[in-house]
C-alpha distance (Angstrom), angle and dihedral (degrees) to the residues before:
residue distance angle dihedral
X1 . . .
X2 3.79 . .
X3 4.17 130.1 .
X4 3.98 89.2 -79.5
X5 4.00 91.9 65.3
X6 3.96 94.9 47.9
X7 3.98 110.6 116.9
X8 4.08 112.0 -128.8
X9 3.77 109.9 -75.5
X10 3.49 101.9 33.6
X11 3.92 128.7 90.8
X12 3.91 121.4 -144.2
X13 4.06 121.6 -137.5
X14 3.49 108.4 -171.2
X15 3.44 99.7 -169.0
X16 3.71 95.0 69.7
X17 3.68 90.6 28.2
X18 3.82 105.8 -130.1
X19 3.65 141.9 93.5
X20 3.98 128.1 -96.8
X21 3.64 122.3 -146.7
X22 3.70 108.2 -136.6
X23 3.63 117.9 -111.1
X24 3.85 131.8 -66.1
X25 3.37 118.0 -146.6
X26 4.52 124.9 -166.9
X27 3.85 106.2 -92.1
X28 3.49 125.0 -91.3
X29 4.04 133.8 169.5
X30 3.33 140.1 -171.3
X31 4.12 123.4 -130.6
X32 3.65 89.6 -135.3
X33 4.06 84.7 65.1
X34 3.55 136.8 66.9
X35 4.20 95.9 -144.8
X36 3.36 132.7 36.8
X37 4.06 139.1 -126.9
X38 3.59 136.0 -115.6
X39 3.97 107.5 158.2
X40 3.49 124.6 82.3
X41 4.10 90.6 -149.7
X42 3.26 88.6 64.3
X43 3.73 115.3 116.8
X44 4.14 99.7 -166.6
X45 3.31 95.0 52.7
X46 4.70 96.0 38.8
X47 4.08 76.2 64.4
X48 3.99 98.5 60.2
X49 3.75 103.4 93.9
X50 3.96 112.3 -122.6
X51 3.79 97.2 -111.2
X52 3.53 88.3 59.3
X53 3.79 100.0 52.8
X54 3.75 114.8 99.4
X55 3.96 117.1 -159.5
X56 3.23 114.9 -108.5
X57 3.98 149.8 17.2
X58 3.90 91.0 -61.6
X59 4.14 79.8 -148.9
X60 3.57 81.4 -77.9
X61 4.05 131.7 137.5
X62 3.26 119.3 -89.7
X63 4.12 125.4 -110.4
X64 3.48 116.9 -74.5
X65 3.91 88.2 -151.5
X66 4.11 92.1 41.0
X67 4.15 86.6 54.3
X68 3.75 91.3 54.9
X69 3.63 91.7 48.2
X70 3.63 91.1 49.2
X71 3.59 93.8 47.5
X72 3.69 104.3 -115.3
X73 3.43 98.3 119.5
């Protein structure tokens, strides 16, 4: 395997020789949203400004973005 071969969300280190799923960060959403955000590579939810992040799910679906980055879709 080498960096070409490495699905979408996942980094490569080829000095260890196995892939590293990209960092999951505790929920948070934003009222002015109907999902919420749980991956730090995730460039929708970087832009909410922290004092409008609410902890959390919110019972609300996740990212579409943050599930690619996380591999689940």
């Amino acid at each position: 395997m080498d960096e070409r071969n490495v699905p979408f969300g996942k980094s490569y280190n080829r000095w260890q020789e196995e892939t590293i799923t990209m960092a999951k960060i505790q929920p948070f959403n934003s009222k002015n949203e109907p999902h919420y955000h749980d991956n730090d590579k995730c460039g929708a939810g970087a832009e909410i400004p922290a004092y409008d992040r609410l902890n959390g799910t919110g019972n609300k679906a996740k990212c579409k973005n943050c599930q690619k980055l996380d591999g689940e879709i």
